[in-house]
C-alpha positions in Angstrom: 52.0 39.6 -70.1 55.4 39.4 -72.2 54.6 38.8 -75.8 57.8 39.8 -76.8 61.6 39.7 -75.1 65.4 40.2 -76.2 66.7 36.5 -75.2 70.6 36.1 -74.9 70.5 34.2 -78.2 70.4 37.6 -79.6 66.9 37.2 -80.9 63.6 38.9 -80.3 61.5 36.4 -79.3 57.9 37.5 -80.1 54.6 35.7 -79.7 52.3 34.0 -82.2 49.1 35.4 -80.4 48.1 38.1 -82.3 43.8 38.2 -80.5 44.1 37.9 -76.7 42.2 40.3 -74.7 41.6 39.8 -71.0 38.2 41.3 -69.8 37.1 42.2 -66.6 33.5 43.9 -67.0 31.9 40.8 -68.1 29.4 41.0 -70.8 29.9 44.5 -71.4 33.8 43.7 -72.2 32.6 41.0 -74.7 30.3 43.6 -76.3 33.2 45.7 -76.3 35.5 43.0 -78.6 32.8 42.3 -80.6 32.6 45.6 -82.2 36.4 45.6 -83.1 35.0 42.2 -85.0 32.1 43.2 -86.9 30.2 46.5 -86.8 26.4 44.9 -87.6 25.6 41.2 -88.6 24.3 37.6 -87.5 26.1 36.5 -84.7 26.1 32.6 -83.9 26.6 31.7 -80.3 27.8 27.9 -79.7 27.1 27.0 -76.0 27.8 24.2 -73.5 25.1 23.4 -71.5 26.3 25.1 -68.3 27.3 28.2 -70.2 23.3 28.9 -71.7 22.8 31.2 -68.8 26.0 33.3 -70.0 24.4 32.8 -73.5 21.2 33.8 -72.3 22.9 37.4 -71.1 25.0 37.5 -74.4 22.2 37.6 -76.1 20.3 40.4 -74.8 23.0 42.7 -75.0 23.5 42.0 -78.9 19.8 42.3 -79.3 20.0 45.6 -77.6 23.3 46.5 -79.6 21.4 45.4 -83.4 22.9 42.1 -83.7 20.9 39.0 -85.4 21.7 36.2 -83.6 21.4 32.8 -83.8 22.4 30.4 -80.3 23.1 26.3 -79.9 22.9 25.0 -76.7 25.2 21.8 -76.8 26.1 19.0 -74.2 29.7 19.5 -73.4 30.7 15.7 -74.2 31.9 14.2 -77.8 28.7 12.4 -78.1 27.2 15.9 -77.9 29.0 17.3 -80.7 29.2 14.7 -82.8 24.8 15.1 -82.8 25.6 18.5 -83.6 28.1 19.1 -86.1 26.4 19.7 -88.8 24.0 22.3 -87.1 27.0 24.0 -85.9 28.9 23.9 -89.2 25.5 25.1 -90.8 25.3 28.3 -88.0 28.8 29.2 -88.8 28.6 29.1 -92.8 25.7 32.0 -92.5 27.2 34.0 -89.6 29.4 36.9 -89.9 31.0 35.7 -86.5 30.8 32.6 -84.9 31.5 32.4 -81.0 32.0 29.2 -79.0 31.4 29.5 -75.2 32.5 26.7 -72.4 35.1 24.4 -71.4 37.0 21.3 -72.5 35.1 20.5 -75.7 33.3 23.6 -77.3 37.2 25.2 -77.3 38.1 22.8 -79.8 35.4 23.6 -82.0 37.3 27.2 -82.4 40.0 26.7 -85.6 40.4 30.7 -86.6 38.5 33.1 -89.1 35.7 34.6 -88.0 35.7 32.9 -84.3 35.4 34.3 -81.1 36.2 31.9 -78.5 35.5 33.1 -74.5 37.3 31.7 -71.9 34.7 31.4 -69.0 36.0 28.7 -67.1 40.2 27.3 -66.7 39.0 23.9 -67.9 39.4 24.8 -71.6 41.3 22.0 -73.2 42.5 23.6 -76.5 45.5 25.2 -76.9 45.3 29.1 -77.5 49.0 29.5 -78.4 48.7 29.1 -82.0 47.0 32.7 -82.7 43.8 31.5 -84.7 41.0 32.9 -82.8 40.3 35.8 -81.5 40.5 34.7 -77.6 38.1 36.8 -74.5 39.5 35.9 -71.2 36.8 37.1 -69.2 37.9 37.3 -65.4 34.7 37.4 -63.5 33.2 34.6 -64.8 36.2 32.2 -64.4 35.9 34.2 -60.8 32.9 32.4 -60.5 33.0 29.0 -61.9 33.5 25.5 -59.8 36.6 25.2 -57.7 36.6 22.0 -59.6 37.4 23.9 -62.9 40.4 25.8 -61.0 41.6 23.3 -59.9 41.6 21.8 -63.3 43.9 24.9 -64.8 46.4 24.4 -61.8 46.4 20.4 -62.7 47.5 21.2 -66.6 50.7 22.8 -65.6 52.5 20.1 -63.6 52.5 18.4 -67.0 53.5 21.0 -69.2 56.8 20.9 -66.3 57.0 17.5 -67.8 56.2 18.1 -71.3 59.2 20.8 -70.8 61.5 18.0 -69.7 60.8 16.1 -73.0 61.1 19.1 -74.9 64.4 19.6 -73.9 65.9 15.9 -74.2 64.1 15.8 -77.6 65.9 19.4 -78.8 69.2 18.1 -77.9 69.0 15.4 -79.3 67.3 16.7 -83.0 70.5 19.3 -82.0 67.4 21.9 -83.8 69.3 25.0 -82.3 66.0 25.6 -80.9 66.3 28.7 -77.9 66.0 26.9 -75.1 64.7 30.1 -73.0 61.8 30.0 -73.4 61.3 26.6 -72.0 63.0 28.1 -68.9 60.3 31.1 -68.6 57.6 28.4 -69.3 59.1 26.8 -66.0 60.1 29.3 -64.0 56.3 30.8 -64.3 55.0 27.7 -63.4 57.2 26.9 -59.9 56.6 30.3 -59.0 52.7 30.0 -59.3 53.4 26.2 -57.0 55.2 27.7 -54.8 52.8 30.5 -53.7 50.9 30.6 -50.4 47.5 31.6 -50.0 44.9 31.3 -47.1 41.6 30.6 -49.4 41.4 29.3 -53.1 38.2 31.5 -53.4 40.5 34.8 -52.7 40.9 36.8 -55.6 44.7 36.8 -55.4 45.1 32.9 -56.4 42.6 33.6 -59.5 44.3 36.4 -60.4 47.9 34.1 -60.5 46.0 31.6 -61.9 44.7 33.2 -65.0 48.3 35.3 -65.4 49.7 31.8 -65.2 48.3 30.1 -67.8 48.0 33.0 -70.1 51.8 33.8 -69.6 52.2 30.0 -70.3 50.1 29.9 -74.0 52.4 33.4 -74.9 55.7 32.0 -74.6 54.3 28.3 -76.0 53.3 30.1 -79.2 57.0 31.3 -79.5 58.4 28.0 -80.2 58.7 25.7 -83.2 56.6 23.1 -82.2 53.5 24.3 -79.1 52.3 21.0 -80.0 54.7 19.2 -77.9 53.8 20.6 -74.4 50.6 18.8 -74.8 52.1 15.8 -75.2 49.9 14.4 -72.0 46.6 15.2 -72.6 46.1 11.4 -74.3 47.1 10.3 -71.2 44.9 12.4 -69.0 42.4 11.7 -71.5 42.3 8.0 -70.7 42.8 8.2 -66.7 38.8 10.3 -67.0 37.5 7.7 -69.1 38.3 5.2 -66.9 38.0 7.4 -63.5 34.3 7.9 -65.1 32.1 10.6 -64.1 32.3 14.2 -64.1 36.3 14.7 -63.4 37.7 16.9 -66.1 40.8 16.5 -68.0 42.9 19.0 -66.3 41.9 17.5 -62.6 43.5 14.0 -64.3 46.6 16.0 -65.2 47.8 16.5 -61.5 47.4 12.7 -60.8 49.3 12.2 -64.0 51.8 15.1 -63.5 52.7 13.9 -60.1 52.6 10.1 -60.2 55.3 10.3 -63.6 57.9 12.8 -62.0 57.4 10.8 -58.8 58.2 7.5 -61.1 61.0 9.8 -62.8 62.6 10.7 -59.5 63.1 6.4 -58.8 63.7 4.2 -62.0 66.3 7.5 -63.1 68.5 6.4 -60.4 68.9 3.5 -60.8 71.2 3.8 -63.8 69.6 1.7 -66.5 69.3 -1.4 -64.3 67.0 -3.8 -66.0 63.8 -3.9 -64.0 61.5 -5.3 -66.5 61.1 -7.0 -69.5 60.8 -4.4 -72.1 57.2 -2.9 -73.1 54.6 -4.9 -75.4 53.5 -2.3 -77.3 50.2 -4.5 -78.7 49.7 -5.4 -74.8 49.3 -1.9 -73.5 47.3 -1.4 -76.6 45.1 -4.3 -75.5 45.2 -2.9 -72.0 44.0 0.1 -72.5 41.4 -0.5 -75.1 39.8 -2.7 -72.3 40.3 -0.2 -69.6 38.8 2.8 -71.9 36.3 0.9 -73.7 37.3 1.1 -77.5 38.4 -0.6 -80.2 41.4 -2.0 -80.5 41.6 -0.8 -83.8 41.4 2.7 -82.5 44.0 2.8 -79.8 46.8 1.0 -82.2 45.8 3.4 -85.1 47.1 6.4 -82.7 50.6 4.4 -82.1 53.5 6.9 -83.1 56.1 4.6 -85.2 59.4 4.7 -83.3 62.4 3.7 -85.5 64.9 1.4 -83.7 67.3 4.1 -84.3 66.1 6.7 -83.1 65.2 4.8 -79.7 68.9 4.3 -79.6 69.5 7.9 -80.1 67.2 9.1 -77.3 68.0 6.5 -75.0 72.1 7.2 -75.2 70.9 11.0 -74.4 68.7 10.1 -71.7 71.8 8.0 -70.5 73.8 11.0 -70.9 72.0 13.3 -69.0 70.5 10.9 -66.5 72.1 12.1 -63.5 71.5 16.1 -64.9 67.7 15.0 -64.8 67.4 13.6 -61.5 69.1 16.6 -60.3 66.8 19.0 -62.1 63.4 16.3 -60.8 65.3 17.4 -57.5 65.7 20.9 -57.6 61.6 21.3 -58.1 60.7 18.9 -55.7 59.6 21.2 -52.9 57.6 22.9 -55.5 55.9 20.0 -56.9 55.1 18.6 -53.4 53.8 22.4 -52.9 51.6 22.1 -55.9 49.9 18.6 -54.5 50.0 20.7 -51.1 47.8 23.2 -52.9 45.7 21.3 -55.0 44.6 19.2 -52.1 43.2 22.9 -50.9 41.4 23.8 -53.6 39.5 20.5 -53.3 38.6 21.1 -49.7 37.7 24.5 -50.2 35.3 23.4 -52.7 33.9 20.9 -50.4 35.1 18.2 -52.6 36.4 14.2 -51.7 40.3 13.7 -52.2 40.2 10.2 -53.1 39.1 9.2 -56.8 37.5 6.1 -57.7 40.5 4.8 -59.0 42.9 2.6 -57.4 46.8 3.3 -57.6 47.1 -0.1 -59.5 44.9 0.8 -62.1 46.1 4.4 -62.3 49.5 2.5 -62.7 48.2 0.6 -65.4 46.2 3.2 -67.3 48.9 6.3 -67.2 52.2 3.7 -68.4 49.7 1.4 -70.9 48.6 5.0 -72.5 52.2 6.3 -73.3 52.2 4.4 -76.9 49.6 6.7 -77.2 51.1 10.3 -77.1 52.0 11.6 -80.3 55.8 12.8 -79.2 58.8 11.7 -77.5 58.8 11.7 -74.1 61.6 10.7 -71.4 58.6 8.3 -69.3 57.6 6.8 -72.7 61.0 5.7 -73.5 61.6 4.4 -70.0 58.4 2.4 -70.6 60.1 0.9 -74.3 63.7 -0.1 -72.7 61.5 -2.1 -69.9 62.6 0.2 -67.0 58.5 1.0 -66.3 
């Protein structure tokens, strides 16, 4: 991986990530790091559910090495933590090193210190960019985890393409003097992942990509200003599970919310500002989406970003400016993104797993433009959705 390179600006740009270690002997690797950490001690192990087996293991190998120990087995839903937060918080106050194992919520139970957080599966939904933790990748057990969690790493990056795409309009127009190279390694990384071939989703080779991806992805993210922004979807994707229900995780919603914006992009951006709807009511989507997600109305509008009329006007004259330099850029990756839906297709029927979601294109529709007065930053489909052309 590059953590550090000479950009053309004339600066070093060097990564935020100090902890990152990618493991391929399993247990034995995780021993290994653990070591580095803390010589003797109690060790807490925080668990999901599907990882208590990988617990189980971890265990027996720091009982062998002299470790205390203490383990929480936890359901991996917000319900689940919110039952045991205090037991957790309780675990890591005595522990000399606290380590969180699973997927999309145990990783954002990892904030820094003395925390050891081991990537086991691509579904994590925390980002590792900003250097906290110490961070295990460990290879052969994301080897062997559920298509459906692959799949869910590939999903996350069509929106960080799009999160890139924001990034940009919103630099220019801030005018922050922000390097703009390193959104153009976060892309070209990405297209080149979407546009690679491979017979079998199982192979090793697509893995192996896979994981270098993503990692390669959180490296140059931790070398910008703001990390933050390139999640910028994840409310979105957020709200398109609740209301897809079930098992789907987070990143599987971030391909159907990747492809069906740049594919909205690619036709409202060409037709020059032409007024195709009235423009948004904010309190409306609010409404919508508090019915479709099941909350309080009180919650969704509490998490509405206040956008001065200003600075819509601002954004909206550079989005005007650079319309037609967008919709040749949403043109020059098309190929790759229709690879990316090409390969993500794959990975489902590899994994023996139905296409088609319970959820219709109306109501995805609904959900994915209602849940933009959600995110937290700018972004070019969110102001689309404000001037009425969405």
């Amino acid at each position: 991986m590059i953590m550090k390179y000479e950009c053309e600006c004339g600066n070093v740009h060097r990564s935020k990530i100090d902890n990152l270690f990618v493991i391929d002997d399993g247990i034995k690797g995780v021993i290994s790091n653990i070591k580095r950490v803390i010589k003797a001690g109690t060790v807490s192990i925080i668990a999901s559910e599907d990882m208590s087996e990988y617990a189980s293991d971890l265990k027996v190998q720091l009982d062998a090495n002299g470790y205390t120990y203490k383990v929480a087995i936890i359901c991996e839903s917000e319900e689940g933590f919110r039952e045991n937060a205090e037991k957790v918080a309780d675990m890591s106050a005595v522990s000399e090193l606290t380590i969180y194992i699973g997927g999309e919520y145990i990783s954002s139970l990892a904030c820094g210190g003395h925390d050891m957080y081991i990537i086991t599966s691509l579904a994590f939904t925390s980002p590792i960019s900003d250097g906290n933790s110490y961070v295990l990748v460990d290879v052969s057990a994301i080897s062997k985890s559920p298509l459906s969690h692959v799949a869910s790493g590939y999903g996350k990056l069509i929106t960080k393409l799009l999160c890139v795409l924001d990034y940009r309009a919103i630099t220019t127009c801030e005018k922050s003097g922000e390097c703009l190279d390193i959104l153009s390694k976060i892309e070209s990384s990405i297209i080149s992942l979407f546009e690679s071939r491979y017979v079998y989703y199982r192979d090793g080779d697509f893995t192996r990509d896979l994981i270098s991806t993503v990692l390669q992805v959180a490296v140059y993210e931790s070398m910008l200003k703001s990390g933050d922004i390139l999640h910028n979807y994840d409310v979105v994707s957020n709200n398109v599970r609740t209301v897809i229900g079930g098992k789907i995780l987070v990143g599987e919603c971030d391909m159907l919310v990747g492809w069906y914006s740049f594919n909205v992009l690619k036709s409202v951006l060409n037709y020059g500002r032409a007024d195709l709807f009235y423009p948004a009511d904010i309190v409306a989507d609010a409404e919508r989406i508090a019915t479709l997600t099941n909350r309080k109305l009180k919650q969704v509008v509490s998490n509405i970003s206040i956008v001065k009329s200003c600075e819509v006007a601002r954004l909206t004259y550079v989005i005007d400016e650079y319309r037609d330099d967008i919709t040749s850029y949403i043109s020059s990756i098309w190929d790759s993104l229709i690879m990316a839906m090409k390969n993500y297709r794959r990975i489902y029927y590899d994994a023996g797993l139905a296409l088609s979601r319970s959820i219709s294109l109306e109501k995805l529709s609904d959900v994915i433009s209602g849940s933009l007065c959600e995110q937290k930053h700018f972004s070019i489909v969110k102001l689309l959705r404000i001037n009425g052309e969405i």
